[in-house]
VEXDREN-2710 file (C-alpha; in Angstrom, 1 decimal):
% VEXDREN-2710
k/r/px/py/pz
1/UNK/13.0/0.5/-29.4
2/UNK/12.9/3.9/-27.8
3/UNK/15.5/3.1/-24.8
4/UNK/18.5/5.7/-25.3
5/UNK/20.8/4.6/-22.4
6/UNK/20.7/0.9/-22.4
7/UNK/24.0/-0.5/-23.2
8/UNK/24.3/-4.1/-22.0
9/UNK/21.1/-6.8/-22.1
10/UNK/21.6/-10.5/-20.6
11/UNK/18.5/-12.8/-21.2
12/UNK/20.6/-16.2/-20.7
13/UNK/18.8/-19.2/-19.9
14/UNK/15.2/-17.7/-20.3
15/UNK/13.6/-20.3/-22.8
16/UNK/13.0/-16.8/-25.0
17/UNK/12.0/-19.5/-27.9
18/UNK/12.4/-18.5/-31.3
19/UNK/9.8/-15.3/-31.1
20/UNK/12.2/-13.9/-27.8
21/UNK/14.4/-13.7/-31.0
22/UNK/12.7/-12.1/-33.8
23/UNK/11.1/-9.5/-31.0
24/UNK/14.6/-8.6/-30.3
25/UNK/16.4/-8.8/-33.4
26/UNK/13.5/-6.1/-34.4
27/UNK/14.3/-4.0/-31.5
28/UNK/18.5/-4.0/-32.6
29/UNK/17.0/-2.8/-35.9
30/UNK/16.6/0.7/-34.4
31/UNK/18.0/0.3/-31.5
32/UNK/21.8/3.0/-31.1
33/UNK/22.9/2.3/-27.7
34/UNK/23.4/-1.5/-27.1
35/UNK/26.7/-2.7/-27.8
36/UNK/26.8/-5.7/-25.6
37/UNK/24.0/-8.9/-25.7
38/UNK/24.3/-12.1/-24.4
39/UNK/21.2/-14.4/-24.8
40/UNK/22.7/-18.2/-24.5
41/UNK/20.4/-21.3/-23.7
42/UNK/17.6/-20.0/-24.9
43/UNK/16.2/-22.3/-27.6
44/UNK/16.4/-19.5/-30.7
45/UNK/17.3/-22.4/-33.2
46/UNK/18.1/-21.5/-36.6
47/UNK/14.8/-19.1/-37.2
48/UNK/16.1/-16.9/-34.9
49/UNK/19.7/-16.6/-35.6
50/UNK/18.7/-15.6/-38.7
51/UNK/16.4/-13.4/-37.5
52/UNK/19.6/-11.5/-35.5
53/UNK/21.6/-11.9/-38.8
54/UNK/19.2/-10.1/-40.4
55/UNK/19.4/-6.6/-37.6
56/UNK/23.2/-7.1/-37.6
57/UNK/23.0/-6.2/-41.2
58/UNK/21.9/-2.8/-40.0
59/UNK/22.8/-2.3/-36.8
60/UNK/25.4/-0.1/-35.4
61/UNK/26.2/-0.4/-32.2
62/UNK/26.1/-4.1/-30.9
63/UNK/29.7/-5.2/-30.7
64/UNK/29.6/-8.1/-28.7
65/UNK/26.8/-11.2/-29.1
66/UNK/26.4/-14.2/-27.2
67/UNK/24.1/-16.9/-28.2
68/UNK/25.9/-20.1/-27.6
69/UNK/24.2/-23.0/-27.0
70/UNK/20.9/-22.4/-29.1
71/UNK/20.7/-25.0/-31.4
72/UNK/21.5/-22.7/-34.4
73/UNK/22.8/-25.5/-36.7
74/UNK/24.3/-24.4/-40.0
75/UNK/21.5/-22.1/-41.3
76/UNK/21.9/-20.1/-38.2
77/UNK/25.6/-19.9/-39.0
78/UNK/25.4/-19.0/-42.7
79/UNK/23.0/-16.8/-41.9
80/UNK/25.2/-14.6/-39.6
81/UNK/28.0/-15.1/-41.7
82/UNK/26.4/-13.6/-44.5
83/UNK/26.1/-10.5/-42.2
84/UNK/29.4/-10.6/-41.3
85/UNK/30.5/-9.5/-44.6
86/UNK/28.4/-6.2/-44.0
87/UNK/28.4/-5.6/-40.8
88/UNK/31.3/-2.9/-39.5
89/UNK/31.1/-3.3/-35.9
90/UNK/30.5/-6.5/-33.9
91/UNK/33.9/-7.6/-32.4
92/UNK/33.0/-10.6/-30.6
93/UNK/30.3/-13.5/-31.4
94/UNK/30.3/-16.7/-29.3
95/UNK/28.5/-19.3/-31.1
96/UNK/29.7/-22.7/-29.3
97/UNK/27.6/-25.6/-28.9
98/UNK/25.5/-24.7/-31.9
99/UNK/25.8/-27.7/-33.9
100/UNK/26.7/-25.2/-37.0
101/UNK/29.3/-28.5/-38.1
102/UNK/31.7/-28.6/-41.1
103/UNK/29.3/-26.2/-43.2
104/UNK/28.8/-23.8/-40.6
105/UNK/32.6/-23.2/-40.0
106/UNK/33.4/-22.4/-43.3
107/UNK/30.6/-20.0/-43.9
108/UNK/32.0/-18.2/-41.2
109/UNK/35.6/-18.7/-42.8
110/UNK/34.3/-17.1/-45.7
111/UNK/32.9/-14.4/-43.9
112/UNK/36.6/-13.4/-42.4
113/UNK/37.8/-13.5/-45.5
114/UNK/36.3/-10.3/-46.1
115/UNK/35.1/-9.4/-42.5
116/UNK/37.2/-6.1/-40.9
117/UNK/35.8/-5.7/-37.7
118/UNK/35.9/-9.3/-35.4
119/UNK/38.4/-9.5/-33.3
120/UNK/37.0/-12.4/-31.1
121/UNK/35.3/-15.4/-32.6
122/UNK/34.5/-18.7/-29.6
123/UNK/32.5/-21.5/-31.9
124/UNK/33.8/-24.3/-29.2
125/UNK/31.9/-27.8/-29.4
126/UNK/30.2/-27.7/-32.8
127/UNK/32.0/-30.7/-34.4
128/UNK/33.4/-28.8/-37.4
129/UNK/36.0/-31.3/-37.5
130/UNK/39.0/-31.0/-39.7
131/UNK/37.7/-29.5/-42.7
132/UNK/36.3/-26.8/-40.3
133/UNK/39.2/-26.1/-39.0
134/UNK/40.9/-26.6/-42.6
135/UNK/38.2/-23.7/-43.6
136/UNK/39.2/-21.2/-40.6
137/UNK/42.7/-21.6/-41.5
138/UNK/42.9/-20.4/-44.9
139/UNK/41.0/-17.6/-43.5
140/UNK/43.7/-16.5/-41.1
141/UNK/46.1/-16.4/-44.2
142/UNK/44.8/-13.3/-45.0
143/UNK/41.9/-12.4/-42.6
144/UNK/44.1/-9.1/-40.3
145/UNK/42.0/-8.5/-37.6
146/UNK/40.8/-11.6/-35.6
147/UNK/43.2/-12.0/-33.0
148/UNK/40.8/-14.4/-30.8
149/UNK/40.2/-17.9/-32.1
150/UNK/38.5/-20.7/-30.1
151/UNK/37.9/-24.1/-31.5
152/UNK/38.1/-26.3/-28.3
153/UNK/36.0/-29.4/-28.7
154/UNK/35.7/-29.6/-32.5
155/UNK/37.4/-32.9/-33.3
156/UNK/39.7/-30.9/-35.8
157/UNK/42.5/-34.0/-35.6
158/UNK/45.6/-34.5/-36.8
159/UNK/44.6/-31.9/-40.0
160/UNK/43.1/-29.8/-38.4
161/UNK/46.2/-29.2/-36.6
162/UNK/48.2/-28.8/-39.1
163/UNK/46.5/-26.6/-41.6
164/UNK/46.6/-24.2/-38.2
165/UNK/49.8/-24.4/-37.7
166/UNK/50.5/-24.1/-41.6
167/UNK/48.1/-20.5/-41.4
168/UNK/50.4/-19.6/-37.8
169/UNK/53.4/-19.9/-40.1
170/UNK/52.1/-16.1/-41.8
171/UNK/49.2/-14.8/-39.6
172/UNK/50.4/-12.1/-37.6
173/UNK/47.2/-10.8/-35.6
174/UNK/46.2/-13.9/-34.0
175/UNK/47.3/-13.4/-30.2
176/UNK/45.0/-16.3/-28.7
177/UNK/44.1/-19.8/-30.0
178/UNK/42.3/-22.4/-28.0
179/UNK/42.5/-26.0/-29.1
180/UNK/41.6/-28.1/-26.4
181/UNK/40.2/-31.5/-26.7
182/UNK/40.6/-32.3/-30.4
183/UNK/42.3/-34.8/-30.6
184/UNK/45.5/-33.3/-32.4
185/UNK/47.8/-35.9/-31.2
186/UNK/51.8/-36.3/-31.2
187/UNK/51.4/-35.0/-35.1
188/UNK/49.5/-32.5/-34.7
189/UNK/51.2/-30.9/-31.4
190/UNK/55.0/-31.7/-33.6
191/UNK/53.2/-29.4/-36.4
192/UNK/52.1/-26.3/-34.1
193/UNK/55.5/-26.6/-32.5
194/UNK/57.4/-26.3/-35.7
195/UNK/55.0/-23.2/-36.7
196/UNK/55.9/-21.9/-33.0
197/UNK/59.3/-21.3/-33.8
198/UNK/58.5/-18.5/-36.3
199/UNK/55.5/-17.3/-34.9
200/UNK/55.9/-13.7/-33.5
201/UNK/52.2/-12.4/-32.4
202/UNK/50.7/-15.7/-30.7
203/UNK/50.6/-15.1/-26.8
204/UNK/48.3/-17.7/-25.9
205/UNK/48.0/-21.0/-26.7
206/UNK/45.5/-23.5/-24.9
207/UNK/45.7/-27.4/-26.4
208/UNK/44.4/-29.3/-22.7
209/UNK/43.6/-32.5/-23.4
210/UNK/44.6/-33.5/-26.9
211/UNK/46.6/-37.0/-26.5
212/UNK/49.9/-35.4/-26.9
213/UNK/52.9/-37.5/-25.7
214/UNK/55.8/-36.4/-23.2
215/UNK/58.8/-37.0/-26.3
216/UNK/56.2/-34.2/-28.3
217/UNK/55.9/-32.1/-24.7
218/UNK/59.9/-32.3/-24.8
219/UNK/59.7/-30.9/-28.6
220/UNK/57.2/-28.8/-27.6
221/UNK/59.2/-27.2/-24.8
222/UNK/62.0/-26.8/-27.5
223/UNK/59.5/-24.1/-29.1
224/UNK/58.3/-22.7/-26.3
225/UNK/61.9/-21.9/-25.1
226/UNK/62.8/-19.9/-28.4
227/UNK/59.3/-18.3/-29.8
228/UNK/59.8/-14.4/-28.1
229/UNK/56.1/-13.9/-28.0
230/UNK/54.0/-16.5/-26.1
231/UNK/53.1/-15.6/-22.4
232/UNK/50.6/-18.2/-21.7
233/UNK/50.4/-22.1/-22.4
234/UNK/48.2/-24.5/-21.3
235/UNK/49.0/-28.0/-21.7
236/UNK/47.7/-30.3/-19.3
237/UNK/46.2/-33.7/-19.7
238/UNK/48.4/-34.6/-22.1
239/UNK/49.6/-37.8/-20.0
240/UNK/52.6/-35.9/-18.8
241/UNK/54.2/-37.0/-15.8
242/UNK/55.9/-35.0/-12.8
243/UNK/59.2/-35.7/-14.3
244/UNK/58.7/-34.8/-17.7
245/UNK/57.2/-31.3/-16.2
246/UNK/60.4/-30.4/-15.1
247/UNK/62.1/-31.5/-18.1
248/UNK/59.8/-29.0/-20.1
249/UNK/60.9/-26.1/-17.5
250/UNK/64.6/-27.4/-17.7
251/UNK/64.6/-27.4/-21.3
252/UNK/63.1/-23.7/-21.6
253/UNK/66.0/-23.0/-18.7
254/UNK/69.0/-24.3/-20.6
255/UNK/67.9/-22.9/-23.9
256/UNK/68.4/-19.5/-22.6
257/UNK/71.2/-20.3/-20.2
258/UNK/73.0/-20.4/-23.3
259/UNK/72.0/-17.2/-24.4
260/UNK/73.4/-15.7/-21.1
261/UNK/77.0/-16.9/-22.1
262/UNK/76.9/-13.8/-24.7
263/UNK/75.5/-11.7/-21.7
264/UNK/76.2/-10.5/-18.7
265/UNK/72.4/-9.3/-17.3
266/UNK/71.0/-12.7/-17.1
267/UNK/68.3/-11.4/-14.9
268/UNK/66.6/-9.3/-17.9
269/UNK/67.1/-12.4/-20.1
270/UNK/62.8/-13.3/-20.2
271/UNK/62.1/-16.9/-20.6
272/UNK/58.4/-15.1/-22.7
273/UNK/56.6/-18.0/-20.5
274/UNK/54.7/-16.2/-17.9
275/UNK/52.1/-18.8/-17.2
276/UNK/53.1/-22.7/-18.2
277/UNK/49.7/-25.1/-16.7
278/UNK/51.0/-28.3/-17.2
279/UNK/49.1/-30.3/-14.1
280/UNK/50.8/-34.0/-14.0
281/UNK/49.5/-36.8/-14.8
282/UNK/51.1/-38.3/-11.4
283/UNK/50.1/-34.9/-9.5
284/UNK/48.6/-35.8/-5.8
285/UNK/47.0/-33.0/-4.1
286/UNK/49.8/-31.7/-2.3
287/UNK/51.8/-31.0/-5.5
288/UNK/49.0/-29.1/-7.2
289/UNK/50.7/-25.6/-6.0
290/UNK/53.6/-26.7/-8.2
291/UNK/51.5/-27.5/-11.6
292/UNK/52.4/-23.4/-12.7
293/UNK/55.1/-22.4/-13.5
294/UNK/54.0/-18.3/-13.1
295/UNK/56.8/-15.8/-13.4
296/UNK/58.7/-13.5/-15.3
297/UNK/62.0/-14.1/-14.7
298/UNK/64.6/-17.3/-15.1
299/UNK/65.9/-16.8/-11.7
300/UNK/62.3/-17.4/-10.7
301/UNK/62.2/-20.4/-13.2
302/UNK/65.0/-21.7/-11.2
303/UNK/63.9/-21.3/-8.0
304/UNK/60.6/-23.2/-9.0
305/UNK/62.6/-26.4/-10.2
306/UNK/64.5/-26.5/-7.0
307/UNK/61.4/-26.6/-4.5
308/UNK/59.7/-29.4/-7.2
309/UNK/61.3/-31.9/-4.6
310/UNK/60.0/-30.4/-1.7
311/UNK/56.4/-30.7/-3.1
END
């Protein structure tokens, strides 16, 4: 309480219990100089997350808080979502494996609605499932500040999908969404590729793992080739073989080959994919330097699909 130079406290994986928790969230009450807390694993539940919701109401400093996996549930969540909608200076909250479900996500949703200030918000593996993510999108229709979103591990499906895409289609702070392993499918990846192709502030876009098919990769590539912002894509196991791996590099190569007939400085012509993780579904070990595609240039791009059959 009367520690002046402290600005960065990690307790993770200390069993602090539910008391740990209220003894802090006192301390945060008066507390100017932390701005950075991570206290994960340590068996809080909901008691305590409310008892931190309760500081951040108040507080002034903390801008970053950490207590994934805590067994939260959805009162801890609408509890710190209420405090989101005071609160003028946390930027980040990581709140996965919380078990905050369907309720939980749109509390927070709410919360962003109105929320000026989080910038980064990671509530991975809390089986919010679609109507979570449904919740979280209409946020981003008018929520201008969040420009970190990860869902991974939420079961979200085919609606999910969608409704994110639809909210893509106008949000323009998101830079980073992560989606992996929810089960989107060929549907849902079609619908984020479509939203893709208008979408001018996204730079990085993780959906490993979702069940999405090499016709919807080829689509996919299709979007990737013309969106002018995306840098990073992660898209492995997605049951994509060698061969359609290089048909998702050629397609991004011949889209802009066209684009170099009306131009003569082909080397300044940027494919916007700097990293493309793909990783086979066929991959042996010895190919494994070849899963990523990472460069800036299409000359490089071209380079890379030649030495694919020396791998």
């Amino acid at each position: 309480m009367t520690n002046e130079t402290l600005t960065k406290l990690d307790i993770q994986d200390n069993d602090i219990s539910v008391d740990g928790a209220k003894a802090l969230a006192a301390a945060l009450m008066t507390n100017k100089t932390l701005t950075t807390l991570y206290m994960g694993k340590n068996n809080i539940s909901a008691a305590g997350a409310k008892a931190l919701a309760a500081a951040l109401m108040t507080n002034k400093t903390l801008t970053t808080l950490d207590i994934q996996d805590n067994e939260i549930s959805v009162d801890g969540a609408k509890a710190l979502a209420d405090a989101l909608m005071t609160n003028k200076t946390l930027a980040t909250l990581d709140i996965g494996w919380n078990n905050i479900s369907a309720d939980g996500a749109k509390a927070l949703a709410d919360a962003l609605m109105t929320n000026k200030t989080l910038t980064t918000l990671a509530i991975g593996c809390n089986k919010i499932s679609a109507a979570g993510a449904k919740a979280l999108a209409d946020a981003l229709m008018t929520n201008k500040t969040l420009t970190t979103l990860d869902i991974q591990c939420n079961e979200i499906s085919v609606d999910g999908a969608k409704a994110l895409a639809d909210a893509l289609m106008t949000n323009k702070t998101l830079t980073a969404l992560v989606i992996l392993e929810n089960k989107i499918s060929a549907d849902g990846a079609k619908a984020l590729a479509n939203a893709l192709m208008t979408n001018e502030t996204l730079t990085t876009l993780c959906i490993q793992s979702n069940e999405i098919s090499a016709d919807v990769a080829k689509g996919l590539a299709d979007a990737l080739s013309r969106n002018k912002t995306l840098t990073t894509v992660d898209i492995q196991d997605n049951n994509i073989s060698s061969d359609v791996r290089d048909i998702i590099f050629q397609c991004i190569l011949d889209i802009h080959n066209i684009i170099s007939d009306f131009s003569d400085e082909m080397d300044t012509i940027n494919s916007g994919i700097t990293k493309l993780i793909i990783k086979p579904t066929d991959m042996t070990i010895q190919e494994e330097i070849c899963q990523t595609y990472d460069g800036a240039d299409l000359r490089q791009l071209e380079t890379y699909l030649e030495k694919t059959d020396d791998c």
